[in-house]
Biotite code that builds the C-alpha atoms (Angstrom):
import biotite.structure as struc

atoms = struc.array([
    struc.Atom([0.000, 0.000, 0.000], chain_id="A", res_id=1, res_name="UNK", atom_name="CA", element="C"),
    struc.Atom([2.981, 2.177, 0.769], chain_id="A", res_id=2, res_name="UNK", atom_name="CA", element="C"),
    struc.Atom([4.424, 1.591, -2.082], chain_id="A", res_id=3, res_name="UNK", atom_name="CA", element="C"),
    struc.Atom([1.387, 2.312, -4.342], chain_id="A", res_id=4, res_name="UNK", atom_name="CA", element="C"),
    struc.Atom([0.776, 5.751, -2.455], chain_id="A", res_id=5, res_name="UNK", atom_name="CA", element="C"),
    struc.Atom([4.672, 6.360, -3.458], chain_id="A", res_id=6, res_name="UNK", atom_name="CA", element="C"),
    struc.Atom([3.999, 6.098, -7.169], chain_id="A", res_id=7, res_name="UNK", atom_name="CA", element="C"),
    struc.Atom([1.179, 7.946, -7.383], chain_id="A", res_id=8, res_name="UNK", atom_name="CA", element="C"),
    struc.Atom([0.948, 10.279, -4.489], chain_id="A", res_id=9, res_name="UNK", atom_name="CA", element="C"),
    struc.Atom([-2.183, 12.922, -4.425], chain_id="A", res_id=10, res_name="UNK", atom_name="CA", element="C"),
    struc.Atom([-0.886, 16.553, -5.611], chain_id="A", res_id=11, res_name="UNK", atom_name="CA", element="C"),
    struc.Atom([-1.009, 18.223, -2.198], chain_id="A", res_id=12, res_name="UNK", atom_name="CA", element="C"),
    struc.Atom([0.849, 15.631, -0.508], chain_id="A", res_id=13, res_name="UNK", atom_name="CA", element="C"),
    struc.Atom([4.628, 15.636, 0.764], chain_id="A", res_id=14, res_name="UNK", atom_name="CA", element="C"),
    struc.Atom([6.325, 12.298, 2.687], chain_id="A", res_id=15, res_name="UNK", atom_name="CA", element="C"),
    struc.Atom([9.176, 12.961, 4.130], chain_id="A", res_id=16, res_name="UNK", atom_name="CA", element="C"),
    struc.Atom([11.201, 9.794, 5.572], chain_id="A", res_id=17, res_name="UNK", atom_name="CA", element="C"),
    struc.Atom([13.443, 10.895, 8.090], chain_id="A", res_id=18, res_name="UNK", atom_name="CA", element="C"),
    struc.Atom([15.965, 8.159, 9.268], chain_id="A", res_id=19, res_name="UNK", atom_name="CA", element="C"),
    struc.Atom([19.182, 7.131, 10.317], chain_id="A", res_id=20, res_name="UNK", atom_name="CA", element="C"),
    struc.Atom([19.092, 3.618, 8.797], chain_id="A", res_id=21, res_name="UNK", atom_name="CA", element="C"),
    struc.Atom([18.721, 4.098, 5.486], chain_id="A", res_id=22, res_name="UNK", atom_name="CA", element="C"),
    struc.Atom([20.047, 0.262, 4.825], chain_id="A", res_id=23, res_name="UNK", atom_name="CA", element="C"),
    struc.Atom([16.729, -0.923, 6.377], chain_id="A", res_id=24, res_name="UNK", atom_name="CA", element="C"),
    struc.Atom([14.652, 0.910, 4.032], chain_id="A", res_id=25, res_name="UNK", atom_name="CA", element="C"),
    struc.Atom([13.553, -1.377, 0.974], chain_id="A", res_id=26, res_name="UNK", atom_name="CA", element="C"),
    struc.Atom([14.864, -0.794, -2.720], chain_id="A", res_id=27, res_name="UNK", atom_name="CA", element="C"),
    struc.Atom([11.666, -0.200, -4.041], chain_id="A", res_id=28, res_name="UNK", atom_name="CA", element="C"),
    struc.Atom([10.660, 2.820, -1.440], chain_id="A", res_id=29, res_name="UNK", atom_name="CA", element="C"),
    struc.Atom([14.204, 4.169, -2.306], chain_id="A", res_id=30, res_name="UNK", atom_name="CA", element="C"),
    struc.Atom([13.715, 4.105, -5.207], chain_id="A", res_id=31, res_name="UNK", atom_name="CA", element="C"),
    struc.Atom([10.849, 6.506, -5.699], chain_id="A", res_id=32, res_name="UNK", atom_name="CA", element="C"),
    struc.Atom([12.723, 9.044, -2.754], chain_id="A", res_id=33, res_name="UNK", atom_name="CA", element="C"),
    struc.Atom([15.044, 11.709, -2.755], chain_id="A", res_id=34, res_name="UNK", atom_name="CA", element="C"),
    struc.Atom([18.061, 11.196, -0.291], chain_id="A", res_id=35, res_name="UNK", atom_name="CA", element="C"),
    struc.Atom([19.330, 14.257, 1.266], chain_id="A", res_id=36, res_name="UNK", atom_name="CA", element="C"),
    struc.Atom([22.028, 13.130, 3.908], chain_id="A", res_id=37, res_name="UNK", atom_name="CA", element="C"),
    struc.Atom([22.161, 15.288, 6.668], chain_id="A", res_id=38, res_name="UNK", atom_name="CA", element="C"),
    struc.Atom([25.789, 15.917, 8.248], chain_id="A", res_id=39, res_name="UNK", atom_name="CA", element="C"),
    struc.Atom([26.648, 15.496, 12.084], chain_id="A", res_id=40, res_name="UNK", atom_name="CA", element="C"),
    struc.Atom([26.930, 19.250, 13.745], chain_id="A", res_id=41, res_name="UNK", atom_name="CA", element="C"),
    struc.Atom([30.315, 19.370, 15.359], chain_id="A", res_id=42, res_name="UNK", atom_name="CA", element="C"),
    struc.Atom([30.788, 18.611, 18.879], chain_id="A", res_id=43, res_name="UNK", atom_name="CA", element="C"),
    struc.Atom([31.145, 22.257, 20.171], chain_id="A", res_id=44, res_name="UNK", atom_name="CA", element="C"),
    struc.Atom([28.343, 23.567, 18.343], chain_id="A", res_id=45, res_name="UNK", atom_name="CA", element="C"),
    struc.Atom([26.389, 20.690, 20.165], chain_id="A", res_id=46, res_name="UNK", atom_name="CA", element="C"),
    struc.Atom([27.411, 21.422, 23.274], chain_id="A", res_id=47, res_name="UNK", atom_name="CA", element="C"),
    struc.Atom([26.591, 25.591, 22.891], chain_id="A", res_id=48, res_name="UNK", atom_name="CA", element="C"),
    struc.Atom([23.054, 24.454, 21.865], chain_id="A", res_id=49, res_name="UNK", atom_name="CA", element="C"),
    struc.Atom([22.680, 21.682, 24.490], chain_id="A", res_id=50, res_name="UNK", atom_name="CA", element="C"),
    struc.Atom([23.704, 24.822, 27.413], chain_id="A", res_id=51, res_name="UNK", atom_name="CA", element="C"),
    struc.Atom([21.526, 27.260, 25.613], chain_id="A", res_id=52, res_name="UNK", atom_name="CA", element="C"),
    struc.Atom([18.628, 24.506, 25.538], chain_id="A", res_id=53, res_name="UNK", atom_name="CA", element="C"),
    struc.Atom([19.324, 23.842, 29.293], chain_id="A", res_id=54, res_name="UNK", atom_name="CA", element="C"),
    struc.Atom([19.319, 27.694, 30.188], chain_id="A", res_id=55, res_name="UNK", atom_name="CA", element="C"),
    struc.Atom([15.912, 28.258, 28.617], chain_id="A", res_id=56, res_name="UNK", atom_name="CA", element="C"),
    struc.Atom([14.710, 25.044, 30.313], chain_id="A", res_id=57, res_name="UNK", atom_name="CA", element="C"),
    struc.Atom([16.070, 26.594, 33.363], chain_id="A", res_id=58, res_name="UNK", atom_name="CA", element="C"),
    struc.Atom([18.552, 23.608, 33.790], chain_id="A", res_id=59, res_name="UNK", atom_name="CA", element="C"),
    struc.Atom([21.714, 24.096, 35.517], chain_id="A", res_id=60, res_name="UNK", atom_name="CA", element="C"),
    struc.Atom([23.598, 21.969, 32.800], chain_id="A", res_id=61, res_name="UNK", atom_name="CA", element="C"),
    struc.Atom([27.772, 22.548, 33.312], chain_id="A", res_id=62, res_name="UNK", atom_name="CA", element="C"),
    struc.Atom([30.167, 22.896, 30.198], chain_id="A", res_id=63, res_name="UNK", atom_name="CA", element="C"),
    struc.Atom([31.555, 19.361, 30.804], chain_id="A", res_id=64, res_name="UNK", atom_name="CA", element="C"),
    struc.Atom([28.249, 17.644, 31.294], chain_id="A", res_id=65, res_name="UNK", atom_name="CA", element="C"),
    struc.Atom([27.228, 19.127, 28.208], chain_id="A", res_id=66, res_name="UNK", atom_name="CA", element="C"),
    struc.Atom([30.594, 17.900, 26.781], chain_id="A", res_id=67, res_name="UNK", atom_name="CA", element="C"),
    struc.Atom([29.859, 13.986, 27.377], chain_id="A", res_id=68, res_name="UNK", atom_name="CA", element="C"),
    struc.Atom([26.869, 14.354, 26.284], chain_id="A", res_id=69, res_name="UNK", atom_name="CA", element="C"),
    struc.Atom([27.750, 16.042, 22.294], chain_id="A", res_id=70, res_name="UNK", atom_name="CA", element="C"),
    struc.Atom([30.243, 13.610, 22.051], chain_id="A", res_id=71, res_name="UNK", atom_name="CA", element="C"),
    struc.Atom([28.220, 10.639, 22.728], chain_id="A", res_id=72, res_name="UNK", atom_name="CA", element="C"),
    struc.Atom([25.688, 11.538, 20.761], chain_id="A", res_id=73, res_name="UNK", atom_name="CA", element="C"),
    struc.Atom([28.165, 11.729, 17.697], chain_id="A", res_id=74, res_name="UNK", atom_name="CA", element="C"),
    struc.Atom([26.773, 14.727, 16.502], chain_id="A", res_id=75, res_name="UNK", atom_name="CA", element="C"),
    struc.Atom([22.809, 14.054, 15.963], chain_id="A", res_id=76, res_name="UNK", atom_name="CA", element="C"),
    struc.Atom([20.843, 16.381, 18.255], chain_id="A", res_id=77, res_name="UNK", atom_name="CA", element="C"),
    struc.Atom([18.031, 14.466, 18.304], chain_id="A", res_id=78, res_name="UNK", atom_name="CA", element="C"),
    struc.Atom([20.475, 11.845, 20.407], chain_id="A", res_id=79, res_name="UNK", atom_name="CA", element="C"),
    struc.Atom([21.318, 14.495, 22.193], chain_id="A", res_id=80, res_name="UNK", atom_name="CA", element="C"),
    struc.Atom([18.163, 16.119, 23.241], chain_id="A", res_id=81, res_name="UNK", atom_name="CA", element="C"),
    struc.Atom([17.026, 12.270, 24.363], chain_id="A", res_id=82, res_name="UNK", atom_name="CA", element="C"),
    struc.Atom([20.368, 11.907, 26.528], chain_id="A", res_id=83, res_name="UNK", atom_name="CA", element="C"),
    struc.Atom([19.341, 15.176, 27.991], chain_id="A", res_id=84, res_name="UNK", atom_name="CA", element="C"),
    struc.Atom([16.149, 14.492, 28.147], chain_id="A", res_id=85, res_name="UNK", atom_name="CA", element="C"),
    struc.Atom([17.123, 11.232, 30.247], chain_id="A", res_id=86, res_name="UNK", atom_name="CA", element="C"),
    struc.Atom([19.539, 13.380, 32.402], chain_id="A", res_id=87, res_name="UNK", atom_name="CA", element="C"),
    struc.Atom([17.048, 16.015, 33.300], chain_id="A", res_id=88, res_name="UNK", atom_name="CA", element="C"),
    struc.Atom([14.929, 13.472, 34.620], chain_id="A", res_id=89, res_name="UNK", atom_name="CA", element="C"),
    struc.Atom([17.406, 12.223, 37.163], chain_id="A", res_id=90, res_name="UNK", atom_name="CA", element="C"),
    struc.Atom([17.038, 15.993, 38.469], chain_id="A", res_id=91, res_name="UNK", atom_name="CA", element="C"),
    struc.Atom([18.494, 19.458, 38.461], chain_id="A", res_id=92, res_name="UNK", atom_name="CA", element="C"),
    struc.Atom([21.208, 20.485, 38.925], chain_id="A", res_id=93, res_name="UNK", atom_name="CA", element="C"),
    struc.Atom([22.858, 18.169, 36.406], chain_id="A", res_id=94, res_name="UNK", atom_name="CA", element="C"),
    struc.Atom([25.731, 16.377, 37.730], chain_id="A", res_id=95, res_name="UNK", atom_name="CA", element="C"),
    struc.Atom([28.764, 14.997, 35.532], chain_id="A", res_id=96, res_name="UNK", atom_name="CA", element="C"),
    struc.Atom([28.331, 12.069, 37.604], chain_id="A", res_id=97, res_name="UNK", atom_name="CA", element="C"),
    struc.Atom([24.635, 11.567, 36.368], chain_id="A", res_id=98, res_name="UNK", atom_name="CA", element="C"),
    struc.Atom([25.504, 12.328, 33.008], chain_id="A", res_id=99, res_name="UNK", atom_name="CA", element="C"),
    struc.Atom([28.045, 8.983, 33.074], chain_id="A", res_id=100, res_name="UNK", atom_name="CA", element="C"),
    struc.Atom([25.628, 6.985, 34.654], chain_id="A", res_id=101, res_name="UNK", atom_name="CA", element="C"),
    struc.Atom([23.058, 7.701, 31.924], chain_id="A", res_id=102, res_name="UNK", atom_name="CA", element="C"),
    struc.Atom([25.473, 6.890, 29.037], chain_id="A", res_id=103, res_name="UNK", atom_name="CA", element="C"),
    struc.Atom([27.202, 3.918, 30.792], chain_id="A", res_id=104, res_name="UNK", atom_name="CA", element="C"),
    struc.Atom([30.562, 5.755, 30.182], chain_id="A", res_id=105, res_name="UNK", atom_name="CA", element="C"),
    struc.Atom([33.286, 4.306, 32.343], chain_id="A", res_id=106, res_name="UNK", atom_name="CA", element="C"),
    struc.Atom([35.895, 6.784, 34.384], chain_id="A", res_id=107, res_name="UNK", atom_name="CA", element="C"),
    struc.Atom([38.521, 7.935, 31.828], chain_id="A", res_id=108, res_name="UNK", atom_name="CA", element="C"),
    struc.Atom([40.996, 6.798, 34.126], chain_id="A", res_id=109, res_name="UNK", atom_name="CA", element="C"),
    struc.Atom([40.208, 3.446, 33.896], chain_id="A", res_id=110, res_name="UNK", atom_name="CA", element="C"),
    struc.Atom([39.946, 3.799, 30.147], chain_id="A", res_id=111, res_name="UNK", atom_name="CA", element="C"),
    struc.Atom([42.975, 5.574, 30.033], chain_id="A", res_id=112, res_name="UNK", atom_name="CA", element="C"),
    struc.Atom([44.832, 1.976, 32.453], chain_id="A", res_id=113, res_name="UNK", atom_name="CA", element="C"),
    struc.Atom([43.319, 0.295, 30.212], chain_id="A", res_id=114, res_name="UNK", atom_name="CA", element="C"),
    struc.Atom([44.542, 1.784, 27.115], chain_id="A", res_id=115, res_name="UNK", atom_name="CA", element="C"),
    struc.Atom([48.210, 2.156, 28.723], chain_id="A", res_id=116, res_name="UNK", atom_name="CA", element="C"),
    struc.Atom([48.115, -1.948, 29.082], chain_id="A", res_id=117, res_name="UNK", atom_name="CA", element="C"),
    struc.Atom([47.135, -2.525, 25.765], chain_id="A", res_id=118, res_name="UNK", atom_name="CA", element="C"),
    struc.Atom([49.785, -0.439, 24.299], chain_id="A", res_id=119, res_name="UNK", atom_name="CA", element="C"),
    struc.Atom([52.575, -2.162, 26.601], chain_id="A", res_id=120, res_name="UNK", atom_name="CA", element="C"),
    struc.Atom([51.424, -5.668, 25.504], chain_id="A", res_id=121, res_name="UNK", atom_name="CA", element="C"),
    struc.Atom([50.599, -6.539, 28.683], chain_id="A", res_id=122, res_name="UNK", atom_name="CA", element="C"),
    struc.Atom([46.981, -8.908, 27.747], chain_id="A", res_id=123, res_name="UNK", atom_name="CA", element="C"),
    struc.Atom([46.881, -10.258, 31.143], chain_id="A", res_id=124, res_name="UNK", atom_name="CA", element="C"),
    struc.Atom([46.458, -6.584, 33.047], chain_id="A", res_id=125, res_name="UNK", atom_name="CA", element="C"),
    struc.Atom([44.046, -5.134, 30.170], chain_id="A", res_id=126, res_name="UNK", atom_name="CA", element="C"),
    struc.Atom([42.258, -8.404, 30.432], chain_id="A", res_id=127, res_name="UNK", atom_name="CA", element="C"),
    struc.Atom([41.634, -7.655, 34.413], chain_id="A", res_id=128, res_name="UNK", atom_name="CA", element="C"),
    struc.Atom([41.163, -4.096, 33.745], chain_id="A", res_id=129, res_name="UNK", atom_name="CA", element="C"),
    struc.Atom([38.533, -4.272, 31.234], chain_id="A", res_id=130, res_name="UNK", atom_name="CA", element="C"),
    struc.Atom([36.726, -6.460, 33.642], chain_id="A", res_id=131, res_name="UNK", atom_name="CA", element="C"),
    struc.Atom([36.420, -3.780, 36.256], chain_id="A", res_id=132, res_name="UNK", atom_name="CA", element="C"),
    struc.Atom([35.181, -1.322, 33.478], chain_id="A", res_id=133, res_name="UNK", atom_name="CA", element="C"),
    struc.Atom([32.893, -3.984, 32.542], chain_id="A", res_id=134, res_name="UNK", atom_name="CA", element="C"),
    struc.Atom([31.801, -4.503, 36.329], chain_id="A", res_id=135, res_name="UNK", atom_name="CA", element="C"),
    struc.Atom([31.377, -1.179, 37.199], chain_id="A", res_id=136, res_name="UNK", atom_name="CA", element="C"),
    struc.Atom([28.491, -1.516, 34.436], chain_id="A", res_id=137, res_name="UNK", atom_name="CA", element="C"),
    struc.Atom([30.230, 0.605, 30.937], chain_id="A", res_id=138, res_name="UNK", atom_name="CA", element="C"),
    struc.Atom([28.809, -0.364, 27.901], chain_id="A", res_id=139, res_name="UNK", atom_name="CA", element="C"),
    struc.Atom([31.283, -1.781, 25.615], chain_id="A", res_id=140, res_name="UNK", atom_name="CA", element="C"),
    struc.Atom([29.963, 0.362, 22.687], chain_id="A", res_id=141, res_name="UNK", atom_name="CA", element="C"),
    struc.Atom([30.977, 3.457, 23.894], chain_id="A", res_id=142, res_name="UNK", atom_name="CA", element="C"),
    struc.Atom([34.200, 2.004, 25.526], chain_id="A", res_id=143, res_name="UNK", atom_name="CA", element="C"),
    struc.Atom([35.061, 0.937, 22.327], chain_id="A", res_id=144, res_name="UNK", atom_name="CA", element="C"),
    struc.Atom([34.195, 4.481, 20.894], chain_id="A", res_id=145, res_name="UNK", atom_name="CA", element="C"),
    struc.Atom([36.374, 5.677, 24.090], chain_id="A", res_id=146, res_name="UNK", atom_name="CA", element="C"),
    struc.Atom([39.436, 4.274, 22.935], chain_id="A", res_id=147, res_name="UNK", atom_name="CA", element="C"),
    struc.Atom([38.863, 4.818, 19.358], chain_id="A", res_id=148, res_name="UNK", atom_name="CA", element="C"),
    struc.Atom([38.550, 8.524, 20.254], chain_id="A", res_id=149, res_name="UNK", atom_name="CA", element="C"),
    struc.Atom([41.961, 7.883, 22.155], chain_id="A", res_id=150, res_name="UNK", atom_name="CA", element="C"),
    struc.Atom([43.854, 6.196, 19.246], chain_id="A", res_id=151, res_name="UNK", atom_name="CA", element="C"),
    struc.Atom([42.293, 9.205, 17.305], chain_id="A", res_id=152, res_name="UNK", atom_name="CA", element="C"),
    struc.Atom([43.763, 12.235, 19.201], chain_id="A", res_id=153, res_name="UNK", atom_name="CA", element="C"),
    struc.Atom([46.904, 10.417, 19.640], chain_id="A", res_id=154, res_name="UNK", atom_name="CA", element="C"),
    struc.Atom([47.491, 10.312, 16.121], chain_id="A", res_id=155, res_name="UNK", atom_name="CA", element="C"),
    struc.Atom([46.821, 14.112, 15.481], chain_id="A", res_id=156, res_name="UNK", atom_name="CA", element="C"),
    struc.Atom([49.069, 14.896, 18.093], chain_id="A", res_id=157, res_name="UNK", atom_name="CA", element="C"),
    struc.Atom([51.770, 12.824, 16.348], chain_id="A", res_id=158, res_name="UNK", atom_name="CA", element="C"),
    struc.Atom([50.883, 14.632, 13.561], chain_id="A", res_id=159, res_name="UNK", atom_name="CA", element="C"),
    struc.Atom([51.549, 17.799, 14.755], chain_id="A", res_id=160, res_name="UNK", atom_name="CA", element="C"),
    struc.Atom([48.470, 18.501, 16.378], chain_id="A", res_id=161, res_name="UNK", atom_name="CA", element="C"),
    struc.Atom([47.844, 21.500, 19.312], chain_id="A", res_id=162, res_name="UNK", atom_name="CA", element="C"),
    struc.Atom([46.212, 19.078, 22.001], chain_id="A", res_id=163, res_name="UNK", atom_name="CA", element="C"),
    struc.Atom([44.372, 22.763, 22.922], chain_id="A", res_id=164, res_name="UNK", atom_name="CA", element="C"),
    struc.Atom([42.057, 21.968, 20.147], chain_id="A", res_id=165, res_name="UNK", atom_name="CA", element="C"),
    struc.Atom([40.684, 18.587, 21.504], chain_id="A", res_id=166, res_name="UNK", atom_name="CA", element="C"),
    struc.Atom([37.427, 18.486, 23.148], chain_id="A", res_id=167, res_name="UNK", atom_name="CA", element="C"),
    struc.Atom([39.101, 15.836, 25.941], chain_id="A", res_id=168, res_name="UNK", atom_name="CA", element="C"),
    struc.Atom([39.649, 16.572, 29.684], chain_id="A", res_id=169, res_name="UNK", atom_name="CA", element="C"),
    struc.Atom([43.766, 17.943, 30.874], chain_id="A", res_id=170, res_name="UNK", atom_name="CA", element="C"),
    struc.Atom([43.927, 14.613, 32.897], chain_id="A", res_id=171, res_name="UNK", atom_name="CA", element="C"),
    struc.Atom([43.224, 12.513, 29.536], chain_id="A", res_id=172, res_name="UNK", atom_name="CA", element="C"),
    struc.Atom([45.148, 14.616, 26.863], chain_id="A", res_id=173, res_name="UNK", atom_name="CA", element="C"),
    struc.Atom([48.338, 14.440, 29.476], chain_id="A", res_id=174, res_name="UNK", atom_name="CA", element="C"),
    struc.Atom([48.586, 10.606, 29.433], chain_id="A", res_id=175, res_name="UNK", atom_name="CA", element="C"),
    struc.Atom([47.442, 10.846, 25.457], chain_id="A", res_id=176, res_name="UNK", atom_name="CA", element="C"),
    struc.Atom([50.667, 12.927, 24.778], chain_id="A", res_id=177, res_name="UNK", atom_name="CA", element="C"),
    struc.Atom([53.099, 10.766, 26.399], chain_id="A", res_id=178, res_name="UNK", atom_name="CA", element="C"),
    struc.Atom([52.848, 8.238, 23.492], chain_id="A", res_id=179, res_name="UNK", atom_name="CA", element="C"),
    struc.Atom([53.103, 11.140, 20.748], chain_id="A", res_id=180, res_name="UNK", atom_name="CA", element="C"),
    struc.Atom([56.521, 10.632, 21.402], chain_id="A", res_id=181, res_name="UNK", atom_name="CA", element="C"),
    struc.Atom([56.674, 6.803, 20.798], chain_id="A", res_id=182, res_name="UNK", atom_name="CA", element="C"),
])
């Protein structure tokens, strides 16, 4: 039936598929649509909007808080206005604390151990330390994006990279520049 409306739509009618998944959309539907792909917004411009959101929701929402939250959302703001959404409902003020909780990250210390182990070699320590990240409830998507994002900055500081331009915490981007050296 969907299909048939598709083909021969009345004149005053407009559909307009908005998804993320394009791959689970059939041929035929494709077919008959126009594909406009929508880019991710950068992470900073996400977190201005997610503060300015906040302040006319009168939410006390902190720079870092708002931080985690851009750059789990991977730049869609409709992710990001549900992870707020989820973090406002845990209550105002909104805590950094909360914010982790929400997303299942894991402390960046421990991601940072872990990372440090699995550049040394050493299986049997980043075996046992993922197991406490694991334990302490992470999800293993986003500590997989965690160290990706790691690997990531440590190239572009190799590369010749200002570490002032990354969008990471001074704790993190200190151990990160010890192996732009290596």
């Amino acid at each position: 039936a969907l299909l048939k409306t598709l083909e021969e739509p009345p004149e005053y009618l407009i559909f307009i598929f908005a998804t993320t998944e394009t791959d689970k959309i059939p041929v035929t539907i494709m077919s008959r649509c126009q594909k406009f792909e929508l880019r991710r917004i950068d992470i900073p411009t996400l977190t201005s909007f997610l503060i300015e959101v906040s302040k006319k929701e009168n939410i006390d929402l902190k720079k870092e808080s708002a931080l985690l939250i851009s750059q789990s959302s991977e730049g869609s703001v409709r992710d990001a206005l549900s992870i707020l959404d989820n973090v406002i409902s845990r209550g105002n003020p909104i805590l950094t604390e909360t914010v982790k909780d929400v997303l299942g990250l894991a402390d960046n210390n421990l991601v940072m151990d872990l990372f440090d182990f699995l550049c040394q070699g050493n299986v049997k320590n980043a075996l046992n330390k993922f197991e406490e990240i694991y334990n302490k409830g992470a999800s293993l998507d986003i500590l997989a994006k965690m160290l990706m994002n790691i690997c990531f900055h440590t190239i572009k500081l190799k590369s010749g990279f200002d570490s002032k331009t990354f969008l990471l915490d001074a704790n993190t981007i200190q151990r990160i520049e010890k192996y732009s050296n290596k």
